[in-house]
Every structure is written in C-alpha cells, then in structure tokens.
N, C-alpha and C positions, 0 to 999 in steps of 0.2 A: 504494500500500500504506500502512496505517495504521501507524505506531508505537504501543506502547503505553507508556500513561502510566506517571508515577512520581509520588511525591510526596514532598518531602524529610520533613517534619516526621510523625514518628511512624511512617515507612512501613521496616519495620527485613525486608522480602520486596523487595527489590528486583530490575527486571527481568534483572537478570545470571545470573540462574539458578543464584543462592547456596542459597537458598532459598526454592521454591516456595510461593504463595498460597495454599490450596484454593480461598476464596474466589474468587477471580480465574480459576482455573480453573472452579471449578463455573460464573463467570457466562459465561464466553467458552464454555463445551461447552449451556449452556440457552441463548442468542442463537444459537449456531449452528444448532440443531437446530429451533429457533423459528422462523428466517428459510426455512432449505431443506426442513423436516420430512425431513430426513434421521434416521433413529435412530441414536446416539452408543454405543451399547449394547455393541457391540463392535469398539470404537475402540482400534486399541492406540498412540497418542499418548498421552504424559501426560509432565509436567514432569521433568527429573531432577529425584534425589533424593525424590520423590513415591513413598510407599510404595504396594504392594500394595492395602492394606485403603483408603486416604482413595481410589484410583485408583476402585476398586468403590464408592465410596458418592458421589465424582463422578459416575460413568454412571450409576448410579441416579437422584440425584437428576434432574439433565437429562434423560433416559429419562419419570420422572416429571411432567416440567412439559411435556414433550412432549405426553404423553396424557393428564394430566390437566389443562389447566392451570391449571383455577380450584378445587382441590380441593388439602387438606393432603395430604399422601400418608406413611405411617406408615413409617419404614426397615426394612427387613429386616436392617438392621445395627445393633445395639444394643450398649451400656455393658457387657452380662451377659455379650455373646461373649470 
C-alpha cells in the first residue's frame, strides 16, 4: 500500500484529515477512474470535513476527464449558484 505524501513547506492541508485538499482529492478520484474506468459519479467517499457542494464538483470533474478526457469540460457548478 502507498502512503500518501506530505510536504512540509507551504503544505498548510495536511494528510491528518484536519483539512481536506480538493485538489488532492479531485486528482486521486481522476487516476482512479482513469486507471479502472470505473465511474466515480456516485461515490459516496469523500474526505471529512469536505462539504457537500466541492464533494459534487469533485465527481464531476473526474466523471468529466473520464469521458472526456482531452476536452475542457464546462461545470454545471458555477460562482452564480
């Protein structure tokens, strides 16, 4: 089993599960689904403390690079909501 990294300098999301990456989560949920083509889509893992709305624009995105994967893909989750 892998550990996952840390890095001391500037890394203020450390893996203790203080508070969650999105980043680090959206990339581990697109490698996953990238590797198995499994769909993430409805996945109900997600970090504590990881709200609701960043949980839905994670599976989206990786959902996204799933099926698209060389294509921008537009959020259906915007700034306006």
């Amino acid at each position: 089993m892998l550990a996952p990294a840390t890095f001391r300098r500037g890394d203020t999301y450390g893996m203790a599960g203080t508070s969650p990456n999105l980043g680090r989560y959206i990339a581990g949920l697109t490698f996953f689904t990238q590797v198995t083509g499994i769909s993430v889509a409805e996945l109900d893992y997600a970090p504590a403390g990881l709200s609701k709305e960043f949980k839905k624009i994670a599976l989206e995105s990786a959902e996204n690079a799933r099926l698209n994967p060389r294509m921008v893909m537009v959020s259906q989750y915007t700034e306006e909501e």
